[in-house]
C-alpha positions in Angstrom: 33.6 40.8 9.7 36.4 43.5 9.6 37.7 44.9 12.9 38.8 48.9 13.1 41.8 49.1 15.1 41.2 51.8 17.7 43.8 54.7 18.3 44.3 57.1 21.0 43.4 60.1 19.2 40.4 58.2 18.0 39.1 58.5 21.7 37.9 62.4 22.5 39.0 62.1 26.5 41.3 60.0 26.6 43.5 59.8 29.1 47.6 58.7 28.6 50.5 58.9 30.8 54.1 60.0 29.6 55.8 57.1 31.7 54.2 54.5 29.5 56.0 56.4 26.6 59.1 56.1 28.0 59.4 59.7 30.3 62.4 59.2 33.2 61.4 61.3 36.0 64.3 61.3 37.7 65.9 63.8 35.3 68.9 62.2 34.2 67.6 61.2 30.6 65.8 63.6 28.2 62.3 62.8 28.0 61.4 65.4 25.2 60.8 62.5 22.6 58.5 60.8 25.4 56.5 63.2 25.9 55.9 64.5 22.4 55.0 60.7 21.4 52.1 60.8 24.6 50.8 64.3 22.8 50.8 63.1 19.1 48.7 59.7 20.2 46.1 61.7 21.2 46.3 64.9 18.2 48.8 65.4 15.5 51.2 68.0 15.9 52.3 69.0 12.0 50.7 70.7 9.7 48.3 68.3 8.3 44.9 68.8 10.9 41.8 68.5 10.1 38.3 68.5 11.9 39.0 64.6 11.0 41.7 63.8 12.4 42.4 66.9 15.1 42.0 64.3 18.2 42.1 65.4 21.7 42.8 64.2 25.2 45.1 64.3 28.4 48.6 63.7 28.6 49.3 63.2 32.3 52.6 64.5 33.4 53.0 62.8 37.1 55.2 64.1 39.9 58.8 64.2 39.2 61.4 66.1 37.1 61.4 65.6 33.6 64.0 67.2 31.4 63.2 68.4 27.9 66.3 69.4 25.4 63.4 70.8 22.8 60.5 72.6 22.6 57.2 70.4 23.5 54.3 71.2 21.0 50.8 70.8 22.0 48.1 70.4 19.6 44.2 70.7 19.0 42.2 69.6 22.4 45.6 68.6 24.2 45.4 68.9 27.8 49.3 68.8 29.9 47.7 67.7 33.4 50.2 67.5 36.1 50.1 67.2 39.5 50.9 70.2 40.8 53.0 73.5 40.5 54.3 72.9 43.9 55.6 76.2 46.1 56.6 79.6 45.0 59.2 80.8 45.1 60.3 77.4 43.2 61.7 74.5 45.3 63.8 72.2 43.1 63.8 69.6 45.3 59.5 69.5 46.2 59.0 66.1 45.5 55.4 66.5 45.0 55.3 68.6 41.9 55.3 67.9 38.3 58.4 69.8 36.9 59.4 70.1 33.3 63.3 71.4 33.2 64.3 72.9 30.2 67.9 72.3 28.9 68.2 74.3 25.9 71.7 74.5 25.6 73.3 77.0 23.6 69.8 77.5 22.1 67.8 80.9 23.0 65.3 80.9 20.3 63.0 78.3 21.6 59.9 78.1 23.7 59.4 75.7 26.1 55.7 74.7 25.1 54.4 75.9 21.9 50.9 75.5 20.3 51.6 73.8 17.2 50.2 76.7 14.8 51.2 76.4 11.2 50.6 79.1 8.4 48.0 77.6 6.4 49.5 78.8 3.4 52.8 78.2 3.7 52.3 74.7 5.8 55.5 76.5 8.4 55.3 76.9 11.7 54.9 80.2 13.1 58.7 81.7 14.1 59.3 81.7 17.5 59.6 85.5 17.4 56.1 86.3 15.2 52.9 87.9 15.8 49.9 86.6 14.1 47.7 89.1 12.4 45.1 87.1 11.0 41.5 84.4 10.4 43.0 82.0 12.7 40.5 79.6 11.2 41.3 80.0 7.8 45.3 81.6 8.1 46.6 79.6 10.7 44.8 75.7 12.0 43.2 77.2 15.0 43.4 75.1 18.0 40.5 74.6 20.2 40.3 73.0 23.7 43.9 73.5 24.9 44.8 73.5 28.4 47.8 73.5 30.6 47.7 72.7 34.3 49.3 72.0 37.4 52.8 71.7 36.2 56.2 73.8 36.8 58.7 75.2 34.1 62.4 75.1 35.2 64.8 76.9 33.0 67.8 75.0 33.9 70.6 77.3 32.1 70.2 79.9 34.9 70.8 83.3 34.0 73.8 82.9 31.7 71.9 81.7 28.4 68.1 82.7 28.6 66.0 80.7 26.4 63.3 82.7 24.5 60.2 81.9 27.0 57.7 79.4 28.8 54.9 79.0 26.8 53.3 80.1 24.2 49.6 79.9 22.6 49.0 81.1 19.0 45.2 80.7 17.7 43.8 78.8 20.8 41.0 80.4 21.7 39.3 79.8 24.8 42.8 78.1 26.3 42.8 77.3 29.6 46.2 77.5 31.9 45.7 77.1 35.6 48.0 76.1 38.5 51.1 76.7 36.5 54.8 78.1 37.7 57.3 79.4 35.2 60.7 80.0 36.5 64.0 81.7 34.8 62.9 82.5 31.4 63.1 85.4 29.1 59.2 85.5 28.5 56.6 83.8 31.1 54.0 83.4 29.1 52.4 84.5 25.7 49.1 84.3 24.0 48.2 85.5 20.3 45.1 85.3 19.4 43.6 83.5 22.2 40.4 85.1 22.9 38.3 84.1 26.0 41.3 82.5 27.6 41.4 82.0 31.2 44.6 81.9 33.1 44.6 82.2 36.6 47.1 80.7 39.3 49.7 81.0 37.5 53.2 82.5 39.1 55.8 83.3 36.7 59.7 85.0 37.5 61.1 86.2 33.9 63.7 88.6 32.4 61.9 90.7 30.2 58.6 90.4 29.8 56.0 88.2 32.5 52.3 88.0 29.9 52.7 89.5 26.6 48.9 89.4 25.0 48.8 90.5 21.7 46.1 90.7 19.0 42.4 89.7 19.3 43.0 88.4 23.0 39.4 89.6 23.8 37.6 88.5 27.0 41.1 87.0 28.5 41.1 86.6 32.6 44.1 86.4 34.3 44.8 86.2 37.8 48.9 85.5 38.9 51.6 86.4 39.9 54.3 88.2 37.7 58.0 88.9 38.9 60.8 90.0 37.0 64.3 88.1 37.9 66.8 90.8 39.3 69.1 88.5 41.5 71.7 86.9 40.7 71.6 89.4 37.6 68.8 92.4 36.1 68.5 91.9 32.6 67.7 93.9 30.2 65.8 93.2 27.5 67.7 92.9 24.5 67.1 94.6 20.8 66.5 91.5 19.5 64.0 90.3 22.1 61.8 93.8 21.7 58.8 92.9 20.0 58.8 94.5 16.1 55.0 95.9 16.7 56.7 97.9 20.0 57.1 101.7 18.7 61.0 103.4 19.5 61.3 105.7 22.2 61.7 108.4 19.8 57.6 107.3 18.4 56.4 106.8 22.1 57.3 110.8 22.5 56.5 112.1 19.0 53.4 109.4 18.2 51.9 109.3 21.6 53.2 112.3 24.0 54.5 109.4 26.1 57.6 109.0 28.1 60.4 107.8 25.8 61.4 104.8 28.2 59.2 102.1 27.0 60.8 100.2 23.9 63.6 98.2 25.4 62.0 98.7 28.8 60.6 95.2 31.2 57.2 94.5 31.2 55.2 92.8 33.9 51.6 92.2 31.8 51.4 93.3 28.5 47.9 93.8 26.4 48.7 95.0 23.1 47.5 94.8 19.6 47.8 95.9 15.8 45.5 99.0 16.1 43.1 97.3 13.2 42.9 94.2 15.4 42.8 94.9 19.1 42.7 93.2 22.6 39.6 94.2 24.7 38.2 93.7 27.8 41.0 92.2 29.7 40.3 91.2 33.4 43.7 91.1 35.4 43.9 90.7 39.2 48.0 90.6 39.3 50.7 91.2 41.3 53.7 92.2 40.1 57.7 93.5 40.8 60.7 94.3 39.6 59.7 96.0 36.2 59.9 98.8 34.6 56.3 98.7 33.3 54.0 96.9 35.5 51.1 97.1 33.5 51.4 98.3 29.8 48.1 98.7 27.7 48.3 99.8 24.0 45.6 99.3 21.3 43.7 98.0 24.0 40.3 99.2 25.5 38.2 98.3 27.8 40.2 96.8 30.2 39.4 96.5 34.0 42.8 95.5 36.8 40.6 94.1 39.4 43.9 95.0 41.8 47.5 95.4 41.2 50.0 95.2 43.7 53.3 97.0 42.3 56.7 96.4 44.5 60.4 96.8 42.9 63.2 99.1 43.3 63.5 100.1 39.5 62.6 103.3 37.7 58.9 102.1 36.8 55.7 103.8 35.1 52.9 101.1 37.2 50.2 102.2 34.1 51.4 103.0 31.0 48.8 103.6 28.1 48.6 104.9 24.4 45.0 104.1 22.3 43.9 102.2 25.3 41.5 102.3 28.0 41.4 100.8 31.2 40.0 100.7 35.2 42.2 100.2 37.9 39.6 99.2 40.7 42.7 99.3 43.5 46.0 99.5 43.3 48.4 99.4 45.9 52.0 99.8 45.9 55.3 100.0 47.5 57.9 101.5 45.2 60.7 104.1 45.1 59.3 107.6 45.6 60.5 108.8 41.7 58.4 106.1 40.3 55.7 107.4 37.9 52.2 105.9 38.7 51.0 106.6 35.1 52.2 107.5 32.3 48.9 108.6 29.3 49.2 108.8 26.0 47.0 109.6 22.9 43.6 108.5 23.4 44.0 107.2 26.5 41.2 107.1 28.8 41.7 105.7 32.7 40.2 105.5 36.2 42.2 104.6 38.8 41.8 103.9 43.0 44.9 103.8 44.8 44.9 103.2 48.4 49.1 103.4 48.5 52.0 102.2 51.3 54.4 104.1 49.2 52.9 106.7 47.0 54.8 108.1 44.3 55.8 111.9 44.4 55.1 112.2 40.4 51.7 110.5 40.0 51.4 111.9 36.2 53.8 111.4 33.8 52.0 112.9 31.2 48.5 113.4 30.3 47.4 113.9 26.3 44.8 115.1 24.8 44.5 115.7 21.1 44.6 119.1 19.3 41.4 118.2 18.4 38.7 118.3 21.5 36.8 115.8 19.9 39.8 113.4 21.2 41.4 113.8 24.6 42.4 111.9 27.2 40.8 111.8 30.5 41.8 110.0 34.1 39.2 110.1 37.2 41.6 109.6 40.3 40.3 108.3 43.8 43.0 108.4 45.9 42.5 106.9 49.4 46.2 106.9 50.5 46.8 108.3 53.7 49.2 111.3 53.1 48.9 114.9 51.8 51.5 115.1 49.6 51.1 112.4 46.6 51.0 114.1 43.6 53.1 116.0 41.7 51.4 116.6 38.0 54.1 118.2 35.7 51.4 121.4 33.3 50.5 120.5 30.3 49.5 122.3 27.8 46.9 119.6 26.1 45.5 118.0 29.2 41.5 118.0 28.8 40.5 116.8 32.0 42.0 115.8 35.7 39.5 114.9 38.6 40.4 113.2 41.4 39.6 112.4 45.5 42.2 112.5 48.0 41.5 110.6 51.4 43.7 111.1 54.8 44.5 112.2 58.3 44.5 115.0 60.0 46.6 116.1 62.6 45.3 118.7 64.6 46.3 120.8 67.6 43.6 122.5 69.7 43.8 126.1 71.4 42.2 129.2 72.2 42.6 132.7 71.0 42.9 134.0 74.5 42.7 132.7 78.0 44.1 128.7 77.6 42.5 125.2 77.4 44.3 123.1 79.5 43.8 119.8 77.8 41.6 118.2 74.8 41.8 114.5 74.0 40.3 112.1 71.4 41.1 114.0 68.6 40.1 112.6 65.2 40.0 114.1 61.9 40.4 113.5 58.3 39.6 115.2 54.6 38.6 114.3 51.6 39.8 116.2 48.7 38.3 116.3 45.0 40.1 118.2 42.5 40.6 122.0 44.3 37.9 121.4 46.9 39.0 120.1 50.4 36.5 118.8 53.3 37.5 118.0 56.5 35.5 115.9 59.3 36.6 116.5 62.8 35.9 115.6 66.4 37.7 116.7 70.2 36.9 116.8 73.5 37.7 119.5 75.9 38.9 117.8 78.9 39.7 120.9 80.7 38.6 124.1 79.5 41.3 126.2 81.9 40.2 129.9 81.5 38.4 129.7 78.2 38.5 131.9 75.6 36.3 134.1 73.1 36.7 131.4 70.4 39.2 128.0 69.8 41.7 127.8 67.1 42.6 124.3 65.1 45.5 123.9 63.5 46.6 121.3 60.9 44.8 121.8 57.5 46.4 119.7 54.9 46.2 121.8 52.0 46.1 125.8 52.0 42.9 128.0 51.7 42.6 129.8 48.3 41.1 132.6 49.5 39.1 134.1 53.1 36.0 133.5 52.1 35.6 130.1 50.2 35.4 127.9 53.1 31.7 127.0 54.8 30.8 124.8 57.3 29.5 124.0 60.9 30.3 122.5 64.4 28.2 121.0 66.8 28.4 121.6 70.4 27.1 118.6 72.8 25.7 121.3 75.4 25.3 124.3 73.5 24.4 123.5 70.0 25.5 124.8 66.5 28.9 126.6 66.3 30.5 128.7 63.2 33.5 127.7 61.5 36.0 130.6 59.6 39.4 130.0 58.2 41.9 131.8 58.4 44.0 131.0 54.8 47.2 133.0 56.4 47.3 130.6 58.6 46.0 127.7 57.6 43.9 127.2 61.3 40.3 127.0 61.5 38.2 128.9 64.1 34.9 127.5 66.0 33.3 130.0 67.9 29.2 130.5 68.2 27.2 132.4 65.7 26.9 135.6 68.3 30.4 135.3 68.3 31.0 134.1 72.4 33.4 131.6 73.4 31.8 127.7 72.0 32.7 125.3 74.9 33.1 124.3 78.4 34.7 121.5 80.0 33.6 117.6 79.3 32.5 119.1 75.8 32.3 117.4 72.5 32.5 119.5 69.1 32.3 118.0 65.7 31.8 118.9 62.5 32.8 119.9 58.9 33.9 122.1 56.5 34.9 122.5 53.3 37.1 125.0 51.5 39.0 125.7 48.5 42.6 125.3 47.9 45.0 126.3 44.7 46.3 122.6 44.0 43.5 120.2 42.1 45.2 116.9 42.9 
């Protein structure tokens, strides 16, 4: 009778820990060989996978700091399971965590977890600087079943000597990362061709770019936290860290009527693709600062930004967009008055809600629309900020369409043509404006109608009347019933007075109502 011996990678689900490999936790030595040894018991790492021999299982990464000098790479079915991400911001000395600290050196061309994709027929690992364009199955080993969770990635170099990211996935579809924090690297996180992925949890502070998704990342969820590093020092990112796909400034303006800030420029989540591949149907619900562009969407469509919170003190577009298309269910954000709230390019199509603390004064950087109609680019806007002064949309010649709704207050102040009201209170009122057309919803009491007067004036419109005869509407009267409404675009008031044309109100009186009228501005 023979025996088999039975290997880790042998067992789908098992379950190994790096101290047993020889991990110190403390810090003081490197455990990079450690933990590599725990991953290759359960799945090989080089070149040579097959459905054989691919493995799968958990490496269990307890609470304490564990210093790498190399990059870790992960392989088919390979879950890192920690114990815990701990705090953010990132608390060195939270005992309770699982922390990974990177010590690269002099080294800046390294990631700090890498799938371990080879080229199938070239048996190399991808560079750490390439995009995959390509069968993942049949160009690359695809790797199935990875996960990453509840651990933290420490950069310890500090700002002087950025290694080149966090992690990154390549041809791992349907990867899972969860309950991660990634602290004081150039990159956060990437995936390439990683459809389906789910990463939610996750809180990331990096130089130069927070997600990058690129290429046939269909279907991806992700839900973090994304902040760009400014103090001790704002970094730029650097020529050689600009990805090659990324068009120049001088192709953003000429290519895609976009402005030409966007090559070198910091990027809080990224969904990009070769335009014969694609990235579709992102979900994000993010939150992001410090970057120059917040959320940047090109060859991607489809796309939905359940809510993005945008804070930072830097020049920023919060939408930028070229062959893309995208829904922006709210967005809120608190940002320097100059900063551009989108920024459209060719065939871009977007809806956005904004319901703002800090509304930009140039909402629209640009809007394009082909030469051709057939291909334009379109954004429906509902604004429900609270202001009357949150747009200013630089003409242009090619833009196709711009609809939009604009929500807030109303501050009005209540008199009579002649004779006096001595006092009105509870005052409420507020408009709602869609493209040219304004309507505004008001109530008052008089609380002492003093000598009356043949009919009461209300001023405070937010936007000026177009013309004397485009506005319509009614009042109601508590005692006496229907009233008539007229503006006055001179003067921007509106006048309630009853239909035969006698004075509309007494004392203890309520009068509400609505009208709407037509102003020059469409946003």
């Amino acid at each position: 009778m023979s025996l088999t011996k039975v290997s880790y990678s042998m067992i789908q689900g098992a379950v190994v820990n790096v101290l047993d490999f020889g991990a110190d936790p403390t810090g003081v030595a490197d455990s990079t060989a450690a933990i590599q040894a725990a991953i290759n018991s359960l799945a090989p790492t080089s070149s040579a996978v097959t459905p054989a021999n691919a493995g799968g299982g958990t490496v269990y990464i307890p609470a304490g700091k564990f210093r790498i000098t190399d990059t870790l790479l992960i392989g088919y079915g390979i879950t890192l399971m920690g114990d815990g991400a701990g705090g953010y911001p990132y608390l060195a000395n939270n005992a309770k965590m699982s922390q990974i600290q990177v010590d690269f050196g002099a080294s800046v061309n390294k990631w700090a977890i890498d799938s371990a994709t080879y080229v199938t027929a070239t048996g190399l690992r991808v560079a750490y600087n390439a995009y995959v364009n390509g069968n993942i199955d049949a160009d690359y080993n695809g790797l199935q079943l990875v996960a990453i969770r509840g651990i933290t990635l420490f950069q310890l170099g500090g700002q002087t000597n950025i290694p080149y990211g966090g992690i990154r996935l390549i041809g791992c579809p349907n990867a899972v990362i969860d309950e991660v924090t990634i602290q004081g690297f150039g990159v956060g996180l990437q995936l390439n061709t990683c459809f389906g992925s789910s990463i939610t949890r996750i809180t990331s502070q990096s130089n130069y770019y927070g997600l990058l998704c690129y290429n046939a990342n269909n279907n991806i969820y992700v839900q973090g936290q994304f902040d760009k590093i400014v103090d001790p020092l704002d970094l730029t990112v650097p020529v050689a860290n600009v990805p090659t796909w990324m068009p120049s400034n001088a192709s953003f303006v000429a290519d895609y009527y976009m402005a030409g800030t966007h090559n070198a420029a910091s990027k809080g989540v990224i969904v990009a693709a070769d335009a014969s591949v694609g990235s579709n149907s992102a979900t994000l619900n993010v939150i992001t600062q410090g970057w120059n562009d917040p959320a940047f969407f090109f060859n991607s469509y489809a796309n939905t930004l359940v809510s993005l919170y945008v804070e930072g003190t830097q020049a920023q577009n919060i939408i930028s967009s070229a062959q893309a298309s995208w829904t922006c269910i709210n967005m809120q954000n608190f940002t320097l008055a100059a900063t551009r709230v989108v920024d459209m390019g060719f065939q871009s199509v977007g809806q956005i809600n904004i319901g703002a603390n800090n509304l930009s004064t140039t909402f629209i950087r640009n809007l394009w629309g082909s030469l051709s109609p057939a291909d334009p680019s379109y954004l429906l806007l509902q604004n429900t900020s609270n202001t009357t002064t949150a747009f200013s949309i630089p003409d242009h010649p090619r833009l196709r369409r711009l609809v939009g709704q604009n929500r807030g207050d109303v501050t009005m102040t209540v008199a009579s043509a002649t004779g006096t009201i001595t006092s009105v209170t509870n005052k409420e009122a507020y408009f709602i404006k869609y493209g040219n057309q304004v309507t505004i919803y008001f109530t008052f009491t008089i609380a002492n109608n003093g000598t009356g007067a043949t009919y009461i004036t209300v001023e405070g419109m937010p936007f000026p009347c177009s013309s004397t005869i485009s506005a319509s509407g009614t009042a109601h009267n508590s005692t006496l019933g229907l009233c008539e409404i007229y503006v006055n675009p001179t003067f921007s008031t509106f006048i309630i007075k009853k239909y035969d044309g006698t004075y509309p109100a007494t004392t203890g009186d309520v009068i509400s109502g609505s009208f709407t009228y037509y102003t020059a501005s469409t946003i």
